[in-house]
C-alpha positions, 0 to 999 in steps of 0.5 A: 268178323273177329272175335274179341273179349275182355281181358279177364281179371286173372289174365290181367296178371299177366297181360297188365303190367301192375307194378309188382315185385312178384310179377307174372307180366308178360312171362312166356311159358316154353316147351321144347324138343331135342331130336337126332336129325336135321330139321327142314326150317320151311317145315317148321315155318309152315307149322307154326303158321298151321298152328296160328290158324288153329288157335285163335288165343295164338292171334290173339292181341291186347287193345283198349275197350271203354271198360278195359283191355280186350283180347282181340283175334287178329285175321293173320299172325305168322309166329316169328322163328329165329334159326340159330347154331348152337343148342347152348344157346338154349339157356339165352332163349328161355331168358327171352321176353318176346316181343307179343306185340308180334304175336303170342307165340314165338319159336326158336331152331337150333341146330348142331352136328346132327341134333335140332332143337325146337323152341316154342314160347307161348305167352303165359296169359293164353297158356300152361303147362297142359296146352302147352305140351299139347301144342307142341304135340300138335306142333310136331304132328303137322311137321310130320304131315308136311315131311312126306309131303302132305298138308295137314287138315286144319280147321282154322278157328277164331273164336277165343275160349271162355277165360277161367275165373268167367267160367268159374264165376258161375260155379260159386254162389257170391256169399261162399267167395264174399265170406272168404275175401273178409277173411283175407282182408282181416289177414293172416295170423298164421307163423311165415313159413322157414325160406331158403337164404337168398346167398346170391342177391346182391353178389356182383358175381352172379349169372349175365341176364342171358343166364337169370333165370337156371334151369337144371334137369335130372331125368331118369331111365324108365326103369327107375321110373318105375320104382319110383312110381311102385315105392309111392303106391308101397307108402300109400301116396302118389309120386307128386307127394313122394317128391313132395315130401323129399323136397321139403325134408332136404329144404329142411336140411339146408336150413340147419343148424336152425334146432326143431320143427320149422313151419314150410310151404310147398307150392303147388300148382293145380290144372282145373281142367279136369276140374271143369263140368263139362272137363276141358280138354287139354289142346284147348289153348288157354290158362288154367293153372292156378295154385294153392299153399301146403303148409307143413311142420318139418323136423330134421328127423322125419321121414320122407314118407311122413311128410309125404302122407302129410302132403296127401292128406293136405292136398286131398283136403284143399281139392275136396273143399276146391280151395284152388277155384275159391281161393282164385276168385275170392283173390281177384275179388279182393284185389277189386276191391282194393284189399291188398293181399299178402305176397304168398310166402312158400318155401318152395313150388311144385309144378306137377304135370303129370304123364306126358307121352312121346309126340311123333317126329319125321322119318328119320328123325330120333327123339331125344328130350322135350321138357318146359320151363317157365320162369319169373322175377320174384318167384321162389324156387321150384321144381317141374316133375313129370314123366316124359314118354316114360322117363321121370324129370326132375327139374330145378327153376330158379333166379340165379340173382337171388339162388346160389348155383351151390345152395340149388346144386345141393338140393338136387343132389339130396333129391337124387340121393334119396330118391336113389336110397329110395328105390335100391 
């Protein structure tokens, strides 16, 4: 028999088209890998098929219930992999909206000269950045298996995991979320936070829709990596909060010749996995990313680590009062109850995740690069920050028909500049 649950009320964000101008519908979540070395297209095939029967979220199809929509796991789902010459065709790939009704994973191989590279497109309902990373981990794992020409052990599974604001739920007594939802619906007095200028909406010459959404990558050498990591335990903070506080003093530097302290947001993203009693582990294929807002004042004279310390102290408070979980639940209650909630203002996101090891390739293949990227229409800019078998990325997402190629080219350049004064 297959297993189906209701679409919760935080997965109906991205599996329910609800009309908004800021909408997560549909948004796949893509996780890639470049290697040196030509991959077989049948290896690949059968691991994305391995994968599926793994992950039953993998399977997993929305249909109509008496109450709702449902997720239902489907007995059979064979991914759909497309080959194609050219890794430049990465940018077309990850400005791809899938067709799910196929399946909730789609992959991509793209081959030059001696390179390949793999894309994995997951659907943002059933995934994040932490699975994500962990299935593409997996992924490469089982193609390493089937190279030598063994068959990976896989337990084929089908029941579908306990969405988060459900196994949330439980955690909160209903007047602590009740007491927050009349706080929204009596709405926010607070200043709207400072903005980059949107230089490119409305231009005729911004980027094709192949090209929207603009992904530019800065990775640095391990060594660097390092005293990156070494001046942010000097200053007392975590390298989340270092790169907080730089990323909020160059936002603040574009936005001259505005005089003074200018109120801004940084977005940042939270895994509540870790979160979870019991912890839930990462290869759990599932979305557990959620979001919560630090509010700043920024001069034009502060220094990084100033912002930084403000930073860490922000979110060590909004963590020790679990901001990220009630401020979830208290906004899908408010959402059914027709409350209309602002549209968050933030001036730009964080998405941190963290440590990521290398994962395993075939023999006589050389792994070069693996990064992610999710994007969509509405969102502000933002920055991925990780460190990736060791190496420290800094990467720039953002909507080429609201963001000007230049105003992004110059905040990545700030951010280099200092990150480099930083540790010289």
């Amino acid at each position: 028999m297959t297993n189906q649950r209701p679409v919760s009320p935080f997965e109906s964000i991205y599996f329910v088209d609800m009309g908004s101008p800021v909408s997560l519908y549909g948004t796949p979540a893509f996780f890639e890998s470049v290697v040196r070395g030509r991959l077989d297209p049948a290896t690949v095939r059968r691991a994305l098929d391995l994968l599926a029967d793994h992950h039953p979220a993998l399977r997993a199809e929305v249909v109509a219930g008496e109450t709702g929509p449902l997720l239902r796991v489907r007995e059979r789902v064979r991914p759909p992999l497309i080959v194609r010459e050219g890794l430049d065709a990465f940018d077309e790939v990850v400005n791809t909206r899938p067709d799910w009704s196929e399946s909730l994973l789609h992959a991509w191989l793209l081959t030059e000269g001696e390179h390949s590279q793999v894309v994995l497109a997951l659907h943002h309902g059933v995934s994040d950045a932490r699975s994500g990373f962990a299935l593409l981990d997996e992924f490469w794992q089982y193609c390493t298996t089937l190279a030598t020409g063994a068959v990976p052990s896989v337990q084929r599974r089908d029941t579908l995991p306990e969405a988060i604001d459900v196994r949330l739920s439980a955690d909160f007594p209903d007047h602590d979320i009740d007491s927050l939802v009349e706080v929204f619906a009596e709405g926010a007095e607070d200043t709207e936070p400072a903005v980059l200028p949107t230089e490119a909406l409305g231009r005729a010459d911004g980027p094709p829709t192949s090209h929207r959404f603009v992904i530019d990558r800065q990775e640095f050498a391990p060594g660097f990596t390092v005293a990156v990591l070494c001046a942010a335990r000097a200053r007392g903070i975590t390298v989340n909060s270092l790169v907080s506080g730089i990323l909020m003093t160059v936002v603040r530097d574009q936005m001259a010749p505005e005089p003074g302290p200018l109120p801004l947001v940084c977005g940042h993203a939270v895994d509540l996995r870790p979160r979870l009693t019991p912890e839930l582990p990462r290869s759990v294929v599932v979305n557990c990313i959620t979001g919560f807002q630090t509010p700043l004042i920024v001069a034009p004279d502060d220094r990084l680590e100033t912002v930084g310390r403000a930073v860490t102290e922000q979110v060590s408070s909004a963590l020790a009062r679990r901001d990220p979980e009630r401020f979830l639940l208290a906004g899908l209650r408010a959402a059914a109850r027709g409350i209309a909630l602002p549209v968050p203002v933030v001036s730009y996101g964080i998405s941190n995740v963290g440590r990521v090891l290398d994962h395993p390739v075939p023999e006589g293949l050389h792994l070069v690069r693996f990064g992610a990227t999710v994007n969509a229409v509405g969102l502000p800019p933002k920055l991925l920050v990780a460190t990736l078998g060791g190496r420290l990325l800094i990467q720039q997402e953002y909507d080429g028909w609201t963001y000007s190629a230049a105003q992004m080219r110059r905040v990545g350049e700030a951010l280099r500049a200092a990150l480099e004064a930083l540790v010289h």
